[in-house]
C-alpha positions in Angstrom: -49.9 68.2 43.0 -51.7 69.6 46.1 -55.2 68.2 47.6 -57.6 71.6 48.4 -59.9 69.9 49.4 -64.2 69.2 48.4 -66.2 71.3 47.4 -69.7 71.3 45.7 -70.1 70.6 41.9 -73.9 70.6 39.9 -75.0 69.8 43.6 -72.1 66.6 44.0 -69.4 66.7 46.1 -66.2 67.0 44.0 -62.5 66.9 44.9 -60.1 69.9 44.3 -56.5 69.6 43.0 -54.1 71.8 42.3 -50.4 71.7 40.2 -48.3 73.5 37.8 -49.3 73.2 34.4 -49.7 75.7 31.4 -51.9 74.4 29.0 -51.0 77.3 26.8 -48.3 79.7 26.9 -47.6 83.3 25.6 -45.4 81.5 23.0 -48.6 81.1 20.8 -49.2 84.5 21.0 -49.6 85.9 17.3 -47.9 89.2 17.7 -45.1 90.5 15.7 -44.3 93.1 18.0 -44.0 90.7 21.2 -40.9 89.6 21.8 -38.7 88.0 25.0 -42.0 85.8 26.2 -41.4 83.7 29.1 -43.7 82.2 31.1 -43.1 83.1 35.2 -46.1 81.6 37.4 -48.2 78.7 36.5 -51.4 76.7 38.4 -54.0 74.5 37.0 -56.9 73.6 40.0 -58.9 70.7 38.6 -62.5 69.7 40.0 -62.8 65.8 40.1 -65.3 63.5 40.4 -65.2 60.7 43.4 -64.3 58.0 40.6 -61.3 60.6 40.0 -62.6 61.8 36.3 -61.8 65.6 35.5 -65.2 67.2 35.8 -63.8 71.3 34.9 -60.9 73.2 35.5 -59.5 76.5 35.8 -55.6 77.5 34.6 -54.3 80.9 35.3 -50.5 81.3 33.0 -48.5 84.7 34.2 -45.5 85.8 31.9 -43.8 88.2 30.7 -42.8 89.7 27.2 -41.7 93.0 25.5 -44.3 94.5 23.6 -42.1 96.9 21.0 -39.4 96.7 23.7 -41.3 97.9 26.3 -41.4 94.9 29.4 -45.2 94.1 29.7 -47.0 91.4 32.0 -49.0 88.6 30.4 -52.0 87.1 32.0 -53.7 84.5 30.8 -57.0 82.7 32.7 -58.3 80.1 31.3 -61.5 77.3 31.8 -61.4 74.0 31.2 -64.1 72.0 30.4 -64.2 67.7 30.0 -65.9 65.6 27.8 -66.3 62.1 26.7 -63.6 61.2 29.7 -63.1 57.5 29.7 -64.6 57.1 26.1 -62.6 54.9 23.4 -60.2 57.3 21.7 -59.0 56.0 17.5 -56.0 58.0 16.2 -55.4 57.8 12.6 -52.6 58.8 10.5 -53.8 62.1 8.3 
């Protein structure tokens, strides 16, 4: 993880952090024709409050794949919002 620095949030000061992280990858691409994915490059800067709670975030996941054999680059940008942070969480079996 790398400190950026603060910056300004819905007019708050707000902490920004950077690390590797790919929340989604082209793995869960739905294409029969793609083929060969790999993920190469992956960031994920969060802003955070001063209580250290995930306010947004923003995830950029760069791959690669064949796309009926021909070697294609994938991009995929991403924003991430959070909600009910610190709020009781009940898991139950299905």
């Amino acid at each position: 993880m790398t400190y950026l620095g603060p910056t300004k949030a819905g007019g708050k000061t707000a902490y920004q952090v950077q690390m590797a992280s790919a929340i989604v990858s082209p793995l869960m691409i739905p294409a029969g024709n793609l083929t060969e994915r790999a993920i190469t490059d992956s960031k994920l800067v969060l802003l955070i409050d001063a209580d250290g709670k995930p306010l947004s975030g923003t995830a950029t996941i760069t791959g690669r794949g064949r796309v009926s054999g021909q070697l294609q680059e994938i991009v995929i940008d991403l924003k991430v919002t959070f909600l009910k942070v610190g709020q009781k969480v009940t898991i139950a079996a299905p």
